[in-house]
C-alpha positions, 0 to 999 in steps of 0.5 A: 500500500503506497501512501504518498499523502500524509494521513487525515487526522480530523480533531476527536470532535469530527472523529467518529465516522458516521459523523463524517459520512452524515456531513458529507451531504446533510442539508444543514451544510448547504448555505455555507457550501453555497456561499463558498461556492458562490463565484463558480456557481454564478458562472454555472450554465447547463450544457446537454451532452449528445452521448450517442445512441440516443442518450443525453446527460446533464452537465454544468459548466462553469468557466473563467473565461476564454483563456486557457485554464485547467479543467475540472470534470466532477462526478457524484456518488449513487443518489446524488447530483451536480448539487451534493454538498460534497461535490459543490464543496470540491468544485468551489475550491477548485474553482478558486484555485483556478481551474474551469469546472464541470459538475456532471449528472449521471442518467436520472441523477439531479433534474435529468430523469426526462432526458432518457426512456432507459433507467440508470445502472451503474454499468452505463459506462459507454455514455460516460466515457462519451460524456467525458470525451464530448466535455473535453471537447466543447469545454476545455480552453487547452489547459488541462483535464483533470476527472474527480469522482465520489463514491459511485462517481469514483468508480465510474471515474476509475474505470473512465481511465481504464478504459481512456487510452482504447477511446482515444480519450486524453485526461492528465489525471484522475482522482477518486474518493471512497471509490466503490470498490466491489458493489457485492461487498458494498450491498453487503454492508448496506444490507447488514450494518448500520441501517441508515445508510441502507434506509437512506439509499432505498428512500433516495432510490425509490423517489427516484423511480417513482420520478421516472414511472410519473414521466413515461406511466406506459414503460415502469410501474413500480406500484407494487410495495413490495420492490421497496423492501431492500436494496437487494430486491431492488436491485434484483428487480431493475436488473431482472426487468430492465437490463439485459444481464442474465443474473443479479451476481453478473450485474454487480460484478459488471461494475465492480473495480477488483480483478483486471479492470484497472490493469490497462490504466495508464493515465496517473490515478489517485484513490483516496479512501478511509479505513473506517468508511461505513459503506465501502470496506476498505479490504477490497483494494487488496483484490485491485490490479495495481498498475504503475498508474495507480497511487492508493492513499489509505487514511486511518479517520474519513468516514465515506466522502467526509474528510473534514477537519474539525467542526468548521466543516472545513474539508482536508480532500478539497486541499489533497485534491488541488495539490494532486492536481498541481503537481500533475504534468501535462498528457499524464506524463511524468517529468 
């Protein structure tokens, strides 16, 4: 384990993870986040992203101005949007520090559940990499392109990079934070441990559904309470109906990071992650190929996509995320 960034120690205060995991999205945060973020989100416009095949995502761009400035593109978790607390927090200093930013919105992630007949799963990863490739092309000044995500953000983030050097798609680098690891792990902890975060998901998911069954009644109906008893039958249900993976299992380890799926990265990729996160267990980066590429920063205290230093809520991984990427070179390229 290769730990080239010096471990988070928040103060006892903030220590406990679950403390860390809460604030990392709860509502309370958002007038200060806001007002923080208040320079980059003045410049934010939307921008629709013809993905191909049919499909258009989301995003927000907010630049600087015509001269060439590093580009940002930031990636939420499960559940989130380009308006998670946690991602606006990363954006308005990063902005600061003066790089152009774009805050994507996965399908049916934020208000973008019109734009597409399909449902959002987690192994949509050909419109990703289209969305990154069409935002390095209409937003970038010529500086460089950097891609951050959280959580499933992360994971999509990570395998976005894997997969760069086959589409021709040049990033400088990559950082994830609490990057979903192995999902069958993660459900397993959702399922199992502490059951808020399980409820959390399953309340945000459903509104969700019901969202896209409200605009097109003729193709979901998820009436029956029954689909809403666990994240699991959940899952099972979506994929069983609306995708066309044989199995439950094939699904969940469609996406899942371990084994060979980072063997091919060649673009310098930073994970950062917590011991004591309550929703990825951190024992699975062991089952991680370890390219050259990839740098592992494991911290003792985080919780998931937390990271904060004491009870100001000022956040550690925005300031290691600004020093990645400035010591990044150009092309992802070492001097």
């Amino acid at each position: 384990m290769n730990n080239p960034i010096p471990p988070f120690i928040p103060a006892r205060l903030v220590r406990n993870r679950h403390v860390q995991s809460i604030a990392a999205s709860v509502k309370l945060r958002r007038p200060f986040v806001k007002r923080r973020a208040s320079a980059m989100l003045k410049r934010s416009r939307e921008i629709l992203l013809n993905c191909g095949n049919g499909v258009t995502l989301q995003a927000f761009h907010s630049p600087h101005g015509d001269t060439p400035r590093d580009l940002v593109i930031l990636i939420h978790g499960w559940e989130g949007s380009s308006e998670s607390m946690y991602l606006l927090s990363s954006a308005g200093h990063l902005y600061k520090q003066g790089c152009d930013i774009v805050r994507l919105n996965l399908r049916d992630h934020g208000e973008s559940h019109h734009l597409n007949r399909g449902l959002f799963h987690s192994c949509r990863l050909p419109e990703v990499v289209a969305a990154v490739k069409r935002i390095r092309s209409d937003c970038s000044t010529g500086g460089r392109v950097f891609l951050c995500g959280f959580s499933l953000g992360g994971n999509f983030a990570l395998r976005v990079a894997a997969k760069a050097k086959a589409e021709g798609l040049v990033l400088d680098t990559v950082v994830a934070v609490c990057p979903v690891l192995h999902p069958p792990s993660t459900l397993n902890v959702l399922e199992n441990g502490q059951r808020f975060y399980g409820t959390y998901f399953i309340r945000k998911w459903k509104k969700s559904l019901l969202k896209k069954q409200a605009l097109f009644p003729g193709l979901y109906d998820f009436r029956d309470p029954s689909v809403f008893r666990s994240l699991r039958a959940m899952t099972e249900e979506m994929v069983n109906r609306h995708t066309d993976y044989p199995d439950f299992d094939t699904y969940l380890n469609g996406y899942s990071l371990t084994g060979s799926t980072l063997a091919s990265l060649e673009i310098p990729a930073h994970i950062i992650l917590s011991r004591d996160d309550p929703v990825v267990p951190y024992q699975d980066i062991e089952k991680l190929a370890r390219p050259a590429a990839l740098t592992v920063t494991l911290t003792p205290y985080g919780g998931h996509c937390g990271f904060f230093k004491g009870p100001g809520m000022k956040s550690w991984i925005n300031e290691k995320m600004a020093e990645i990427m400035s010591e990044a070179s150009i092309g992802g390229h070492q001097d």
